[in-house]
C-alpha positions as semicolon CSV with decimal commas, in nm:
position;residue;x (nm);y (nm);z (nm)
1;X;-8,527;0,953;15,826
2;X;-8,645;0,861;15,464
3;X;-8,276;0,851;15,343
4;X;-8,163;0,595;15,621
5;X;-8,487;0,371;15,567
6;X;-8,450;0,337;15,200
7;X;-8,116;0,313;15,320
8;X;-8,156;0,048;15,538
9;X;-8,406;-0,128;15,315
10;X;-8,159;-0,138;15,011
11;X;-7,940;-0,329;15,219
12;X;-8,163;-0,583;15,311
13;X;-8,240;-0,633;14,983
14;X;-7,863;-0,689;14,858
15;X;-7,832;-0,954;15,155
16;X;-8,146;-1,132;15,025
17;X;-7,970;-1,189;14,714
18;X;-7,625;-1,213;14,813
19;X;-7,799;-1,480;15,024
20;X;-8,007;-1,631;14,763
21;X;-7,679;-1,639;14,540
22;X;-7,530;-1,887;14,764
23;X;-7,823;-2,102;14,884
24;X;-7,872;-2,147;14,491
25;X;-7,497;-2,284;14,473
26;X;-7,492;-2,671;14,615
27;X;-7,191;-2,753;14,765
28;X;-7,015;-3,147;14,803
29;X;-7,242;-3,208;15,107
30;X;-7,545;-3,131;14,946
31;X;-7,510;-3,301;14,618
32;X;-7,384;-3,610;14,872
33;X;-7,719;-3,596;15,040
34;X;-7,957;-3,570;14,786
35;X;-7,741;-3,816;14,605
36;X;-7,786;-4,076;14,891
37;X;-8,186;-4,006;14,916
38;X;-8,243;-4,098;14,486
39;X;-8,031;-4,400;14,580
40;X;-8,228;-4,498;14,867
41;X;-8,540;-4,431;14,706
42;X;-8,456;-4,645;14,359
43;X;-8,419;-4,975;14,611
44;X;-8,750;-4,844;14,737
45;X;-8,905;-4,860;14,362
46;X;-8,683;-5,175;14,234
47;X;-8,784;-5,373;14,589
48;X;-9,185;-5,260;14,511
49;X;-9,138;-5,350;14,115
50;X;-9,046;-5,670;14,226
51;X;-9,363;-5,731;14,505
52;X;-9,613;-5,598;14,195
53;X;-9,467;-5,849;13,937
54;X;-9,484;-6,128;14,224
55;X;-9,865;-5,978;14,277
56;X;-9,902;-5,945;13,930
57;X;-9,823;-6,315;13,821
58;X;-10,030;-6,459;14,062
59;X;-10,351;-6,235;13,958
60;X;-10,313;-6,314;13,630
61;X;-10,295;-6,665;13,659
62;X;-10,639;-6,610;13,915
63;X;-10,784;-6,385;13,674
64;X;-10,808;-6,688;13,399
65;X;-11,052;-6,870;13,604
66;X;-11,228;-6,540;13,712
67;X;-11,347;-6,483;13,411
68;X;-11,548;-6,746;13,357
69;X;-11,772;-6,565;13,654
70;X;-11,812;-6,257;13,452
71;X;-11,874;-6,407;13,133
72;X;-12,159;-6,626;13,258
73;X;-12,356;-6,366;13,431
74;X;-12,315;-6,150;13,136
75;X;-12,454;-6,386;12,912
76;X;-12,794;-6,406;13,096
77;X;-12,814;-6,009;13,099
78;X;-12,734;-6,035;12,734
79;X;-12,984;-6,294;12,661
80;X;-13,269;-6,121;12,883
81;X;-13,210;-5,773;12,754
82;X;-13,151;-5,827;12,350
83;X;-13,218;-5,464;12,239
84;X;-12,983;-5,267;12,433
85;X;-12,714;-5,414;12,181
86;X;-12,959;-5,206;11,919
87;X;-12,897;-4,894;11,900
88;X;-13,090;-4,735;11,652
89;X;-13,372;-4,807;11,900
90;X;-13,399;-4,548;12,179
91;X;-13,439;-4,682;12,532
92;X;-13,569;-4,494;12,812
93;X;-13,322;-4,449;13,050
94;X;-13,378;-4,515;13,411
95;X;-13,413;-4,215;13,684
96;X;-13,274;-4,457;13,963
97;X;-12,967;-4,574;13,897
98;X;-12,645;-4,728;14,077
99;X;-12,285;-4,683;13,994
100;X;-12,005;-4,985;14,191
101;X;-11,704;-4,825;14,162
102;X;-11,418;-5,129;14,206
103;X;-11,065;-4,959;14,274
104;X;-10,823;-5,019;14,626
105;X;-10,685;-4,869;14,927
106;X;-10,345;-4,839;14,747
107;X;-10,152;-4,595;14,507
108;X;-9,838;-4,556;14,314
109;X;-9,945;-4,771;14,039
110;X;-10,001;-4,486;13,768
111;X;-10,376;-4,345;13,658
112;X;-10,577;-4,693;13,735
113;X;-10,771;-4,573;14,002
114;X;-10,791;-4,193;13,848
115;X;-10,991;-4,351;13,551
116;X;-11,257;-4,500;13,696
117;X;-11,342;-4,168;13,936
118;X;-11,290;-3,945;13,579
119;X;-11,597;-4,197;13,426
120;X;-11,801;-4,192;13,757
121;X;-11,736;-3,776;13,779
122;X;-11,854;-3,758;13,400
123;X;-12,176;-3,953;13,438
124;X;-12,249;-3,730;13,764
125;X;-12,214;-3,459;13,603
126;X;-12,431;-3,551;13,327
127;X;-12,670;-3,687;13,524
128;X;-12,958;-3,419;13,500
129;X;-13,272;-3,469;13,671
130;X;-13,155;-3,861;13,771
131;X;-13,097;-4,014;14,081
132;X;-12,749;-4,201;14,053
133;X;-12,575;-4,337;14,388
134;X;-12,245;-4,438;14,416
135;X;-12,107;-4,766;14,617
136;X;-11,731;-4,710;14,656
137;X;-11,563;-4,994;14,714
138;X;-11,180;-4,880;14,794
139;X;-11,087;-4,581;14,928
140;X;-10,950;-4,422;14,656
141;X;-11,250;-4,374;14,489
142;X;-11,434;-4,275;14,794
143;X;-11,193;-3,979;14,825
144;X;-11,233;-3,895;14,487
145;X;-11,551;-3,883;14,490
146;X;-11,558;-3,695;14,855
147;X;-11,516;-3,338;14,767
148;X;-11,782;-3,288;14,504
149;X;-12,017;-3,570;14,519
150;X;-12,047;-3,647;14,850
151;X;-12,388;-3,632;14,892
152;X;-12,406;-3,945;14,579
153;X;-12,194;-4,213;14,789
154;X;-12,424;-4,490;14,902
155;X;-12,188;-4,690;15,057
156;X;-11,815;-4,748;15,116
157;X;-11,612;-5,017;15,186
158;X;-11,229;-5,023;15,246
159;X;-10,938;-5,313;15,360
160;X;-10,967;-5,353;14,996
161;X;-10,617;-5,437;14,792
162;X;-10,381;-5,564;15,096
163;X;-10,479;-5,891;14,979
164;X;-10,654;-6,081;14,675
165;X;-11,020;-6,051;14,634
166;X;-11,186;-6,367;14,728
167;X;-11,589;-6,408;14,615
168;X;-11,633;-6,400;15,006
169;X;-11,560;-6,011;14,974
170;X;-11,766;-6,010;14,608
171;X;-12,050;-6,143;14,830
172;X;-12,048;-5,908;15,105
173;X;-12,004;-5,619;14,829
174;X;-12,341;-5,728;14,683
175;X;-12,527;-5,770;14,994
176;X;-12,392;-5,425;15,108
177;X;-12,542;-5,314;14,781
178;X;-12,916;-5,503;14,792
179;X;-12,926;-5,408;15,180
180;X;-12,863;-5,048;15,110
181;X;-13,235;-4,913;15,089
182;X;-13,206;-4,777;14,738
183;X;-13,441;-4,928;14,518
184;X;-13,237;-4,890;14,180
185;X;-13,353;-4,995;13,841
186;X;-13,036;-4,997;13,662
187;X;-12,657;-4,992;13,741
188;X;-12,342;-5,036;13,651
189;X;-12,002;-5,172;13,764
190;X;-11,714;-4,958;13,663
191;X;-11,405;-5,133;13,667
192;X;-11,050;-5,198;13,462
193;X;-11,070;-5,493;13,239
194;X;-10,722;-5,613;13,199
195;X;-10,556;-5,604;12,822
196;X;-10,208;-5,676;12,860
197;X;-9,912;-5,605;13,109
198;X;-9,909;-5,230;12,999
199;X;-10,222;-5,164;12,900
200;X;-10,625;-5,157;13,027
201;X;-10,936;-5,026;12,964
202;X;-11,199;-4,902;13,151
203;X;-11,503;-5,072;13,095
204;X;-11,883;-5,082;13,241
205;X;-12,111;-5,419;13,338
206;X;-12,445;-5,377;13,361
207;X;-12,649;-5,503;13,672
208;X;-13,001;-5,497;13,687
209;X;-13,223;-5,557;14,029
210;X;-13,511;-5,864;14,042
211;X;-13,774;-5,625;13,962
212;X;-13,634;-5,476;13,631
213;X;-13,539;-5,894;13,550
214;X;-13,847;-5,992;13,598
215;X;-14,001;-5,709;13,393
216;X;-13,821;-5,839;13,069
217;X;-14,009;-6,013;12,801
218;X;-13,725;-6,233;12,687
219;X;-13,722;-6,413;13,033
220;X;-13,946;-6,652;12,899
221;X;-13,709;-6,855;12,715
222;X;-13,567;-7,013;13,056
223;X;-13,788;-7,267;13,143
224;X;-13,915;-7,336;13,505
225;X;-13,754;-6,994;13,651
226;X;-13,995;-6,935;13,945
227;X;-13,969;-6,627;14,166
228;X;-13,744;-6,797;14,439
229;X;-13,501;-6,893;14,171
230;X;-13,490;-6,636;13,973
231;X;-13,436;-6,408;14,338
232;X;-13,175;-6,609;14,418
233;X;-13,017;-6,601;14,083
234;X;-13,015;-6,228;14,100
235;X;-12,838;-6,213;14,435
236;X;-12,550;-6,463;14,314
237;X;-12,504;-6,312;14,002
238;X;-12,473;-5,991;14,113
239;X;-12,178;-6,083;14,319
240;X;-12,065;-6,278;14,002
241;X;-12,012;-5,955;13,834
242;X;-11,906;-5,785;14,075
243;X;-11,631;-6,041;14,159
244;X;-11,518;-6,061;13,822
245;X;-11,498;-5,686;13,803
246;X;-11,248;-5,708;14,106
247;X;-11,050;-5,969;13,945
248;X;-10,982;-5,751;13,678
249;X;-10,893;-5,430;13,850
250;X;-10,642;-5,663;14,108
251;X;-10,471;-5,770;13,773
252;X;-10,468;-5,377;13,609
253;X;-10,362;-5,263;13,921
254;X;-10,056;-5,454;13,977
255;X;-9,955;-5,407;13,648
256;X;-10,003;-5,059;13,621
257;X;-9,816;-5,072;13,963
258;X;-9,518;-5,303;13,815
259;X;-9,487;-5,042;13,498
260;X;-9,478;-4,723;13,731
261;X;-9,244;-4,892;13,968
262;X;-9,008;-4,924;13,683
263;X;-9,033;-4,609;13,519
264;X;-8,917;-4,443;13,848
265;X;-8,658;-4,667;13,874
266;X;-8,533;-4,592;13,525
267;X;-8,612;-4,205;13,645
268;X;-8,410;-4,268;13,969
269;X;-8,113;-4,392;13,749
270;X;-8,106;-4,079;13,510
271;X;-8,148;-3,880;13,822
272;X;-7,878;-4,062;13,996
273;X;-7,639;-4,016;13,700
274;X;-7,666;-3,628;13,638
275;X;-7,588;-3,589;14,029
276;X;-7,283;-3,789;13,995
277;X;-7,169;-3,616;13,730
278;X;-7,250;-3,288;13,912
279;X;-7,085;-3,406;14,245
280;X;-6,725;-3,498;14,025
281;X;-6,767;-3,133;13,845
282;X;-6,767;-2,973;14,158
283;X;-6,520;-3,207;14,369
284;X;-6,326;-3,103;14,031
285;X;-6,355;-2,725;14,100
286;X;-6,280;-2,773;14,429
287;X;-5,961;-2,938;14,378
288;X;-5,834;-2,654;14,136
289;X;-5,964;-2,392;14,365
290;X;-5,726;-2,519;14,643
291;X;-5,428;-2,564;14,413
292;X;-5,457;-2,222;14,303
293;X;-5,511;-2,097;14,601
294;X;-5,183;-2,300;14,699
295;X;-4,986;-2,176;14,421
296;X;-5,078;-1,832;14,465
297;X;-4,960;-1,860;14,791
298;X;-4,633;-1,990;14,748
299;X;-4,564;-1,740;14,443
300;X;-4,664;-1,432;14,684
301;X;-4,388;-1,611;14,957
């Protein structure tokens, strides 16, 4: 009974390869098929590289008066806040503190979103005995974020991507963050400032609460700055920067998206040009396999 089951099992095991053997060898059907599929899928890329550089345009040309948003509100931080420029002066650092994470709802457009979860994962993890929160606003960096850090996400928000950010949605980002209960002292906005078509760079605006603003010495140079403007000025500049920051992921984004669209286009053509040459090969063999067999045929006859 031992001789007929190794038996048995050794020819199972020559069918699994004799089988193997010829699913490995692609015949004129399946070099057809997957031949149709690249094609169909490089007018998927090529139709999408086109929608990007569409998006892409008309972000840019947004993005010019955006910044004028981002550099105003910057400015006053600046101006308020002189020594954390010096930094052979150590600061304290705060134990409360709030990360806005500004990415979309959408993918394929390379390692934009990826970057800002790699910062926000490397400041959690450095974080130590400090209480940072996370506000999320796209879904991709919620679901980065999901797995490990869960417990750190204030609050989401998604929708965001499917169309140009407006202030409207800066605005309801920035009450979502000054209605969330956490009492921060410092923050930042992590977002993708915009360099050129092929390039960006992952940058960090700092936002400070009405508390921490009012706690700074240099605030003094602003004449007449009561407590009801200076609260309002917090609220609207907060969704300043956070506004501008969206600007400038939009425009990263759709670039990012218009390069990667066209590498796998370019990848789709290379692809698309070894399987042609592999479907003529083996039409070729075909061909000469028949007309032997003819031949030999006839000759035998």
């Amino acid at each position: 009974m031992l001789r007929q089951g190794a038996g048995t099992l050794q020819l199972v095991s020559h069918g699994f390869v004799n089988a193997e053997q010829a699913r490995g060898f692609a015949t004129l059907k399946d070099i057809s098929i997957r031949l149709k599929s690249v094609k169909n899928i490089q007018k998927i890329t090529k139709s999408m590289k086109m929608v990007a550089a569409a998006k892409y345009a008309k972000a840019e040309r947004d993005l010019k008066g955006a910044r004028a948003y981002g550099v105003g509100a910057k400015a006053f931080f600046d101006n308020i806040d002189p020594v954390a420029e010096d930094t052979a002066t150590p600061k304290e650092e705060s134990k409360k503190q709030v990360l806005v994470l500004i990415t979309s709802d959408r993918g394929l457009c390379g390692a934009v979103h990826t970057s800002i979860v790699k910062e926000a994962k490397l400041i959690l993890n450095n974080a130590g005995d400090k209480d940072i929160r996370v506000v999320a606003i796209g879904d991709k960096s919620r679901a980065g974020l999901q797995r490990l850090f869960a417990k750190h996400l204030l609050v989401s928000g998604n929708e965001i991507g499917r169309a140009p950010p407006t202030f409207a949605d800066a605005s309801i980002a920035a009450k979502a963050v000054l209605d969330s209960g956490f009492d921060f002292e410092t923050g930042h906005i992590i977002f993708n400032k915009f360099k050129s078509v092929v390039s960006y760079e992952t940058s960090k605006l700092p936002i400070l609460p009405l508390e921490a603003i009012k706690a700074k010495e240099a605030l003094t140079t602003y004449d007449s700055v009561d407590d009801d403007v200076l609260q309002s000025y917090s609220e609207y500049s907060l969704a300043q920067l956070i506004y501008y920051a969206m600007k400038e992921s939009a425009t990263s984004e759709q670039s990012s998206r218009m390069t990667a669209m066209d590498g796998a286009s370019k990848n789709a053509g290379e692809m698309i040009d070894k399987l042609t040459l592999a479907f003529n090969r083996t039409r070729q063999a075909v061909i000469t396999r028949e007309l032997i067999e003819i031949i030999s045929g006839a000759a035998c006859v």
